[in-house]
N, C-alpha and C positions, 0 to 999 in steps of 0.2 A: 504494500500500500504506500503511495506517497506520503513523504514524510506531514506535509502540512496540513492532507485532507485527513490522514492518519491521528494528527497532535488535535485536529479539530473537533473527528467521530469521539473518539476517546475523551476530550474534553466534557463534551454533551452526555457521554456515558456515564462519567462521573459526577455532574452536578446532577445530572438528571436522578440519577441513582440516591446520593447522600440527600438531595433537599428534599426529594418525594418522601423519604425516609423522616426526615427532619419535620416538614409539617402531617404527615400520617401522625406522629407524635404527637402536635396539638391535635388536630382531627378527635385520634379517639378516646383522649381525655376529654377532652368538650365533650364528644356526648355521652361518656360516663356522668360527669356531672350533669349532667340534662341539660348543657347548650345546645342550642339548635345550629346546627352546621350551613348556611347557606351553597356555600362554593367550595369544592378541592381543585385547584387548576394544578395543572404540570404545565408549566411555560408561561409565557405570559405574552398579551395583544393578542390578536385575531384568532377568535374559537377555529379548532379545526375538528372536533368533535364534540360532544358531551351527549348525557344521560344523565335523568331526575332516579334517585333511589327512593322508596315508599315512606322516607325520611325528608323527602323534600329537598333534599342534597343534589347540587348540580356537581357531578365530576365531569371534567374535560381535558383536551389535550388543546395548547394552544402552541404559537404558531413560533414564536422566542421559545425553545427550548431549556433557556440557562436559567432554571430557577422554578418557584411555583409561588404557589400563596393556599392561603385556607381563608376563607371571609365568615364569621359569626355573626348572629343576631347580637346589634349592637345600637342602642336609641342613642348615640353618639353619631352614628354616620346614618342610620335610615328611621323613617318613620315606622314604628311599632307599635300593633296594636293591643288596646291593652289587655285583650286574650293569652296575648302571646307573649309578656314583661317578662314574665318568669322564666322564661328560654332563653333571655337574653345575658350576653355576658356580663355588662357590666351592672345589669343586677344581681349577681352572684359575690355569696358571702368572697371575703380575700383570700381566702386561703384556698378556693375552687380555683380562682383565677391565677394564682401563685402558682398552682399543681399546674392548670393549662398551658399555662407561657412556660414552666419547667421542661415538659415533657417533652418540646422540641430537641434542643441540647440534650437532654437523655436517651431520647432517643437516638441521636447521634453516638451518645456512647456506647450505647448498645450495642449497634452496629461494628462501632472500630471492635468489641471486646471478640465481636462473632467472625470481622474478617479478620483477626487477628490469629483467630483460632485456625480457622481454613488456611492463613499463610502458613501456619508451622505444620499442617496436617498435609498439604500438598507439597512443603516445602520451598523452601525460598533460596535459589544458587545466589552465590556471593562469594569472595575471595579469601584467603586465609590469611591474617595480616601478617607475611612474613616482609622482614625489611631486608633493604639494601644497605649499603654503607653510607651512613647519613650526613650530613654536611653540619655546619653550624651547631644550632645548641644541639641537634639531637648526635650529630659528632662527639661534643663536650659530652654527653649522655653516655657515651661509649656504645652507641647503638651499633652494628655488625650486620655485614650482609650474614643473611639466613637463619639472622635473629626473628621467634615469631614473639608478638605480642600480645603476654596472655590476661596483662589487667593494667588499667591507668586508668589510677585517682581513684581506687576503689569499685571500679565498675568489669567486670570480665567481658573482655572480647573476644570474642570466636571467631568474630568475622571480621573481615577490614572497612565495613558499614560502622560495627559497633565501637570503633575507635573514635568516629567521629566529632559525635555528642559531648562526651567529658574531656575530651582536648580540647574545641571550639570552647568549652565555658571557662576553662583554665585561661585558655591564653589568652581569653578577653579580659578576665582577671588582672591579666600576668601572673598569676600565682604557680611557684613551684611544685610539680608537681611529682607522685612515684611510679615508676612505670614496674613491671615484673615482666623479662623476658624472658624467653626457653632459645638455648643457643641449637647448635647441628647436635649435639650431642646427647641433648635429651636433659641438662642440668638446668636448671631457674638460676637468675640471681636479680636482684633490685636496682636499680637507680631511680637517681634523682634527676627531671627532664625541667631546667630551671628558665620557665617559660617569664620570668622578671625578669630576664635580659633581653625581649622581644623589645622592638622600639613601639613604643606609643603608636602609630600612624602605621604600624601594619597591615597590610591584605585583610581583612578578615575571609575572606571570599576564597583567597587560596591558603587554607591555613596550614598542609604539606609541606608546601613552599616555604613558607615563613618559619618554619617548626627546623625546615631542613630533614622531613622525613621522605624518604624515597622508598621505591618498590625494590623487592628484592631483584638483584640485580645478575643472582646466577641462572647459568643457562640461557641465557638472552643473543644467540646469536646473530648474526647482519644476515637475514636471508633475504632475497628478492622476494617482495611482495606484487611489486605492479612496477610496470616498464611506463613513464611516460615514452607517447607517440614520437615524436619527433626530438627527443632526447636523445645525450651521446653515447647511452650506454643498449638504444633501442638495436637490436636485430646482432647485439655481442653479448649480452646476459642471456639467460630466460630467468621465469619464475621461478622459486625454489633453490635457484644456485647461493649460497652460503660466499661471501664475500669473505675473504681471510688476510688480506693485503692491498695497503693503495698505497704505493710509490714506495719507500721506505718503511711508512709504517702502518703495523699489523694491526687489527683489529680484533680486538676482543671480546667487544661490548654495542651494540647496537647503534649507540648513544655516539660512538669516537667514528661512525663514518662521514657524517658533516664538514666536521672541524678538519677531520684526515684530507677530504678535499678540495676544503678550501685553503689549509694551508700553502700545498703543495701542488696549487693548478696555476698555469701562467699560459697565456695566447700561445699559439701553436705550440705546443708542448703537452703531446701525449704523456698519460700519466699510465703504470702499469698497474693491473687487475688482477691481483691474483683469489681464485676462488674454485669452488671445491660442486664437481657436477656430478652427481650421481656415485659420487664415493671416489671420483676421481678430480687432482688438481691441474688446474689448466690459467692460463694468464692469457689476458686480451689487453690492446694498448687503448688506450678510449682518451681521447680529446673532451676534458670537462667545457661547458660554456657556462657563460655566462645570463643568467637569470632575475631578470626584473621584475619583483614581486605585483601583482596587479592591486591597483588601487582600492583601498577600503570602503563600503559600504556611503561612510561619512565622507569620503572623499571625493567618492561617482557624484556625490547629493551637490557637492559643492562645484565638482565641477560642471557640472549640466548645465547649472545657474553663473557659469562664467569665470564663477572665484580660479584663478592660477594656482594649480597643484605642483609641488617639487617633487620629481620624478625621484622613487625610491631607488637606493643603490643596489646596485647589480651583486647577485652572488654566485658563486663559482658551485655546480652541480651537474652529476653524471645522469641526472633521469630516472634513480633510484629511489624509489619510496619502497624503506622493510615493510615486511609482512610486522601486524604488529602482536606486541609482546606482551602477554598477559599475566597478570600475579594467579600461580593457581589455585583453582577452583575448589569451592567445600559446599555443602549443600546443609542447610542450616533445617532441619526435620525433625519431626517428633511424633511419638502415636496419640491418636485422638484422645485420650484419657491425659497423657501427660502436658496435652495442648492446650489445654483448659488454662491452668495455673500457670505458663508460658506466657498466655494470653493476656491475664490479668497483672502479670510481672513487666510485658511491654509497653500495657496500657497507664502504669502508672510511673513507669521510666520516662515515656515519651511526655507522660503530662508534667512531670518533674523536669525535664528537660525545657519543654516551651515557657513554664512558668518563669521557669530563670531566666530563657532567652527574652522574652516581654519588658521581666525586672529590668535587663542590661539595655533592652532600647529604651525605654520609659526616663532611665537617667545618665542614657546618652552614655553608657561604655562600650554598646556595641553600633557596631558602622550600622544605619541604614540602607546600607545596601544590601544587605540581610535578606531584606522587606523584598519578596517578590510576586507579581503579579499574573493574570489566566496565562499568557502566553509560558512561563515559566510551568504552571502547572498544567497544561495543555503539551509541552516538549516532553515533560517528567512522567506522565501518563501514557502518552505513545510510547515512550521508551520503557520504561516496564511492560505493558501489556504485548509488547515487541518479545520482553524477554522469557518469563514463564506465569503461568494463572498464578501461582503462588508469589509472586514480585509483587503485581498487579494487585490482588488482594493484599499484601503490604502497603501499597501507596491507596488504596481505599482508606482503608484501619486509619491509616494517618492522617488523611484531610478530611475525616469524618470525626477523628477527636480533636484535626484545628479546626473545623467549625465548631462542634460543641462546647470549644475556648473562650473562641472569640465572638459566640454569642451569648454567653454568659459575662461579657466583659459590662459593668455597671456602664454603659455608653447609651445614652437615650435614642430613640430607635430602633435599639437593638433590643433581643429578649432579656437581659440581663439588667435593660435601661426601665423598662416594666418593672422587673423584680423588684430593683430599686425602691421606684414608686410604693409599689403594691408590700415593702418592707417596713416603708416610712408611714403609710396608712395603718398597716399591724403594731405598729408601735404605738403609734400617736391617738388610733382612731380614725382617724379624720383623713381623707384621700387627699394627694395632692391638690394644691388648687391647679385649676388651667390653664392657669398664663404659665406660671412655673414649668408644667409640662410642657408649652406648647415651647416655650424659650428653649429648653433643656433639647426638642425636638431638631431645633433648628441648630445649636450646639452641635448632638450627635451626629446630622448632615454633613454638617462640614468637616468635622474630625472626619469622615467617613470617605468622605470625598477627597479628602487631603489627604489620606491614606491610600485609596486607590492609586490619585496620580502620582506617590512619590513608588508605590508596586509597577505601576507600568512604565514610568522611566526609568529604572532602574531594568526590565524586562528589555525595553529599546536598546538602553544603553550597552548591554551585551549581547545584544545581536548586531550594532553595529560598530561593535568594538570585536569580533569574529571575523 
């Protein structure tokens, strides 16, 4: 499937999935307490279906996709007659209407605890966090190619996923942290990965990088992956041939064929190949050229509209893109009985994890860049459900307990911004007034709306910085 119409379907599969789910949750709390349900939509603008139930409930399918609503009898927004007061929501004691607005977000967690469960029962591939030899502070760490890493900062890693989360919050910290590694030989020992010497103004976005932690680096040989066409090394390689030498020098490591030649290419001056076909070695002389990278995204934009771009510098390449190099593989699985408690172990890491990430933007220690927006979760979607049902189901789980987050966020608007209300009526008695709410309304807009757009500039932003 194309990648874009692919990041799209899957997009609509997932909201589509998690909000049906989310307001099904007020749905049938409402008519537990005996609200009257007027409307379930999936989508929203132009009906493209619907049917009345013997409830009087309109369900429909509408024509927007990304999203739904549920509409209650409510003498707030329609005329009610007074037959019918008692069906209506906001004549219901607080604590019905507490339970109603709750049941969305819970229901959402619901969900994340059930695909949570299915991701360990189907299984989830993922990479096994073994490292390479590390640069920087995870060098100072004494970190070791074909070291794996089996716990940092108190959290067990299995997988090179689960490394993520407690390194991201350290090193927004800067706080020193304890890693436990298992070396080739099968022994553990401790260090200390002293993420207080990261500079203030870091990546957070690459935090690898910055950490200086790399993929393990044995086994990684130069093989031929893809000939570009009119490249110098086109119709004297094939695929598959293992490169072992360029000019002088040998190649070890996937990583040293770039710099090997670009050091040692100059205008008419063949450089020598040497390289291993079919279990035999053979050398060809290959004239590198010179290559000028094509202009970025941001730079086509500008120049269409006229702005003078400076031609990027030329670099010295054989036509050679390796096959690429994968950390390997472990499959993260469990039988249905022991998935349960898995489920509920993920479920309360991930919420433990977001809470602190929130804590960290709220007072401005971590980047907002962070913050990303549908296109971000539209790539992140095709790319799981690309990979296995069980990934897939992992990235459900997950954006069904960041909604249930961030609709409990006390933000007016939001279900959370109700609660509020309907917390401070349980206390006091006495409901909001309505100006208050209606102010507080037009508040949670704009926070809301400010939020969006700093999600999808940041979404722009690295696709045209790609």
């Amino acid at each position: 499937m194309n990648e874009l119409v692919g990041s799209f379907w899957w997009l609509i599969v997932t909201i589509g999935v998690l909000v049906t789910f989310h307001e099904f949750g007020h749905y049938i709390v409402a008519r537990w307490c005996g609200v009257k349900v007027l409307k379930f939509s999936v989508g929203f603008g132009r009906k493209l279906w619907s049917r009345k139930d013997k409830h009087g409930t309109e369900f429909q399918i509408a024509l927007i996709p990304l999203g739904g609503y549920v509409k209650m009898l409510d003498e707030r927004d329609d005329t009610v007659l007074a037959s019918e007061r008692q069906f209506a929501f906001n004549q219901q004691p607080v604590g019905k209407r507490i339970a109603i607005i709750a049941a969305g977000p819970l229901a959402n967690l619901l969900l994340c605890l059930v695909f949570y469960w299915g991701m360990f029962v189907f299984g989830k591939p993922d990479y096994v966090p073994e490292m390479g030899d590390g640069t920087g502070i995870a060098a100072e760490a004494g970190i070791r190619n074909g070291d794996i890493l089996m716990r940092v900062d108190d959290t067990d890693t299995p997988t090179l996923t689960q490394v993520v989360p407690p390194l991201m919050l350290a090193a927004i910290d800067r706080r020193d942290i304890e890693l436990v590694l298992r070396d080739n030989s099968g022994k553990t020992r401790k260090t200390t990965l002293k993420l207080s010497r990261l500079a203030v103004d870091f990546d957070q976005t690459k935090i690898f990088k910055a950490v200086g932690i790399k993929a393990a680096s044995s086994n990684r040989p130069t093989i031929v992956g893809f000939l570009v066409a009119d490249g110098a090394a086109y119709g004297r390689l094939q695929v598959g041939d293992r490169i072992l030498k360029v000019g002088a020098i040998e190649i070890k490591d996937v990583a040293e064929l770039p710099p090997a030649v670009v050091k040692q290419a100059k205008p008419d001056q063949p450089l020598s190949i040497l390289f291993e076909r079919q279990g035999l070695k053979q050398e060809a002389m290959i004239q590198p050229k010179l290559v000028y990278p094509e202009l970025g995204l941001w730079d086509k934009f500008r120049s269409f509209f006229g702005t003078e771009i400076k031609k990027p510098a030329g670099v010295w390449q054989i036509g050679v893109k390796p096959a690429p190099v994968m950390p390997k593989q472990t499959l993260l699985r469990y039988g249905p009985v022991e998935s349960i408690g898995k489920s509920f172990q993920q479920t309360w890491e991930m919420t433990r994890t977001t809470f602190s990430m929130l804590k960290r933007l709220v007072s401005g220690e971590a980047s907002v860049k962070n913050v990303s927006g549908t296109i971000t979760v539209a790539q992140v979607a095709n790319q799981e459900a690309s990979t296995s049902i069980g990934s897939f189901l992992g990235f459900l789980a997950f954006f069904s307990l960041s909604l249930c987050i961030m609709n409990l966020l006390p933000i007016p608007v939001l279900d959370g911004g109700h609660l509020l209300y309907y917390l401070i009526e349980l206390v006091t008695g006495h409901p909001v007034a309505e100006r208050i709410q209606m102010a507080g309304q037009f508040i949670g807009l704009v926070l809301l709306a400010g939020l969006m757009l700093l999600a999808h500039y940041n979404d722009f932003a690295r696709l045209f910085s790609n």
